[in-house]
N, C-alpha and C positions, 0 to 999 in steps of 0.2 A: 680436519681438512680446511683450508684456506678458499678462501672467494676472493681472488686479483681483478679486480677492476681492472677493465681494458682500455686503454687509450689509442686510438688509432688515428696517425699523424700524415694528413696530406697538405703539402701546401702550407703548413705551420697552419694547419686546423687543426681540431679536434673532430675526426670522423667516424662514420660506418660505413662499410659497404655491405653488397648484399653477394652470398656465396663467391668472394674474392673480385666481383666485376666491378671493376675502377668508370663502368657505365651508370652502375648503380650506387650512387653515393648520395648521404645524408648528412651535411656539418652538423654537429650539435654545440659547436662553440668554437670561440676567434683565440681563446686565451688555454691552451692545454694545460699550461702550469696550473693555472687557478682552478681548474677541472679537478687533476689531480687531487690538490690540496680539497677539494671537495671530500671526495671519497676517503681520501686518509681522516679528516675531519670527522666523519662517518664510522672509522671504524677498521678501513683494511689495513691489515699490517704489510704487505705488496702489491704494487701494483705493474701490470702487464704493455709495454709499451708494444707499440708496433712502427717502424717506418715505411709507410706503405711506399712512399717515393724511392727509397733504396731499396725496396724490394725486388721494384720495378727494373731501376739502375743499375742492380748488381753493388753497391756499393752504401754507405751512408748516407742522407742526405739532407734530413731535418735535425743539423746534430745540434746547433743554434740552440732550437729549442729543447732537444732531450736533456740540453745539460741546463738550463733554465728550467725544468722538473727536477733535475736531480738536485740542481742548489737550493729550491725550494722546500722543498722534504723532507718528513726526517726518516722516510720507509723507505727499503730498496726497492728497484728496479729492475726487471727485466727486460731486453730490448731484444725484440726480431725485425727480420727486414736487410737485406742487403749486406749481412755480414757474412763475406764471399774468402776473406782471407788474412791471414793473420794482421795485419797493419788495422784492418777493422777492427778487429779482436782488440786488439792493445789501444784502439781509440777509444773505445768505449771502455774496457774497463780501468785502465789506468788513467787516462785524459778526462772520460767528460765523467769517472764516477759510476756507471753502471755497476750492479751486481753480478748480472751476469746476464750472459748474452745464448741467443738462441740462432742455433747452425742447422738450416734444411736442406738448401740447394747442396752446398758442398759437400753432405753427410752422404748424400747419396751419389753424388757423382766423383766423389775425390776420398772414398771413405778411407783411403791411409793417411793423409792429412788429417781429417778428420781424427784420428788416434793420437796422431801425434800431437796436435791441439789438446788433446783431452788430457793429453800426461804433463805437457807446459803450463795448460792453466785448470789445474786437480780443483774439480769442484765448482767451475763455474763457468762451464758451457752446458746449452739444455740443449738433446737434441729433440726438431722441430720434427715433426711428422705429419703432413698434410695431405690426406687422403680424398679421393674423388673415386666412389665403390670399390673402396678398398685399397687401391692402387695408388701412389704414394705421386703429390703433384709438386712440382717445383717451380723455380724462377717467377714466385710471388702468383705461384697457382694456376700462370700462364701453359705449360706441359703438366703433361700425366706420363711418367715413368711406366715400365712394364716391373717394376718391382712392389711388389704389396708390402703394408705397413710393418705387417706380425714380423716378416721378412729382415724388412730394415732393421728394428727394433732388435731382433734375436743378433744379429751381428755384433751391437756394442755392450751387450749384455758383459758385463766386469769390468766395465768403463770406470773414470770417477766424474760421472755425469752430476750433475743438478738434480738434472729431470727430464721427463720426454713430454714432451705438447703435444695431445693430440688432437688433430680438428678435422672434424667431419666435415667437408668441404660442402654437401649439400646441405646441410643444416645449417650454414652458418649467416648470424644475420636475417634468417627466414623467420624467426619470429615463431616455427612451429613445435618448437620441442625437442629431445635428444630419443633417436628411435633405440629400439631395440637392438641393431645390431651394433650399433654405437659405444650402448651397454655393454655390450658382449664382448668386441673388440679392448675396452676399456680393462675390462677383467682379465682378459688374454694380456693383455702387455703389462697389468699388475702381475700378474703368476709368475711374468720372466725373471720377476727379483728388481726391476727397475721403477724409481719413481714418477707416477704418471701425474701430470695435471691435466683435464681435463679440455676441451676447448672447441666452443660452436655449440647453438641449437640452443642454451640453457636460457628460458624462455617464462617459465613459473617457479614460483618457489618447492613446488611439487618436482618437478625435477631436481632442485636443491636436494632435496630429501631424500629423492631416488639414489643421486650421488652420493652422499653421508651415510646411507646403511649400505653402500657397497664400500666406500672406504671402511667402516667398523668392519665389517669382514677380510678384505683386502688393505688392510695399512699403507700398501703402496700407489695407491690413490690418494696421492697427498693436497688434490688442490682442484680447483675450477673455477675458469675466466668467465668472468661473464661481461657484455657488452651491451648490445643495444637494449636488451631487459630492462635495464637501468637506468639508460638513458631515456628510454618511451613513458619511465614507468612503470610497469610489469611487475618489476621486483624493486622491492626497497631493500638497501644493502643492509642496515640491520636488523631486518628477517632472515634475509641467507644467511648471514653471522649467525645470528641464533637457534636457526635450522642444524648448522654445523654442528653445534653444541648439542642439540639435546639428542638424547636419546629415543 
């Protein structure tokens, strides 16, 4: 299982917010590129971008800098945030270098596009799943949809997805931990056959661990972001690494 360092980009900072509110924000630094290379430094072999400003926009919007991480690096990249429609799509991965890009609004509102993105670019769109009790939030967490996650998820089940993100929208950023049903959700959308990475809440290295003996049961729990953990402290990145690892 992977532990992707999260970068989340406002303003060409290096930020957090707290459960999606662009009220609740914490810079943790001026230079994201060199952030980055922190954590690759460290150890990650991916790491998890976010543009919180195109999220917001509907469109790209700190691409300046994403591609300024990307030249910097020698790990891929994953980018969410405001990638609303194919010209996004082809910006990021062909122009500024992404690996691949991560589709929430659109997945749920446009899910035949959605498909037909997914058979254009085989392998490297993740779709985004961001839930608020269950129930799948969009336009950068702004609306709650009346569609639940399981729901979504069962739809592109034979895709040639990436992967699915999933984030527990009240856990995220709260510093308290990934709950229970979190867990349980996680293992529901591992069973559908699609690759899940994790996303929100991961808070102790004891959650690390919680995560790792559900992926050794479940393979398709391939991964977990982790964020402000990291940045506070909480967790040093080569403990979760090594959490991964052992048995």
């Amino acid at each position: 299982m992977q532990i992707l360092p999260a970068i989340d980009l406002r303003d060409g900072k290096c930020v957090r917010l707290r459960q999606g509110d662009y009220a609740q924000e914490t810079v943790f630094g001026d230079d994201p590129a060199a952030m980055a290379q922190r954590w690759v430094n460290q150890g990650a072999e991916r790491l998890h971008l976010v543009d919180l400003d195109g999220a917001k926009a509907g469109r790209p919007v700190n691409v300046d800098c994403i591609r300024q991480i990307v030249n910097t690096l020698g790990a891929p990249c994953q980018l969410g945030g405001g990638i609303r429609d194919e010209a996004g799509i082809r910006l990021m991965l062909e122009d500024v270098g992404i690996e691949r890009v991560i589709v929430g609004t659109q997945a749920l509102k446009q899910p035949e596009w959605f498909e037909q993105m997914a058979a254009k670019f085989p392998g490297r769109l993740v779709l985004g799943i961001d839930a608020r009790n269950g129930m799948v939030a969009t336009e950068g967490w702004l609306e709650v949809s009346h569609t639940s996650a399981i729901e979504l998820a069962r739809r592109y089940v034979g895709l040639d997805l990436a992967a699915v993100v999933f984030t527990n929208i009240a856990n995220d950023g709260m510093m308290a931990g990934i709950d229970d049903g979190t867990f349980d959700d996680l293992v529901r959308l591992s069973e559908l056959g699609l690759r899940v990475i994790a996303s929100g809440g991961v808070t102790t290295i004891d959650d690390v661990r919680k995560l790792a003996a559900i992926s050794r049961e479940q393979p398709n729990l391939v991964g977990a972001i982790v964020g402000r953990a990291l940045y506070e402290g909480r967790i040093r990145l080569s403990d979760a690494l090594a959490a991964t690892r052992s048995e």
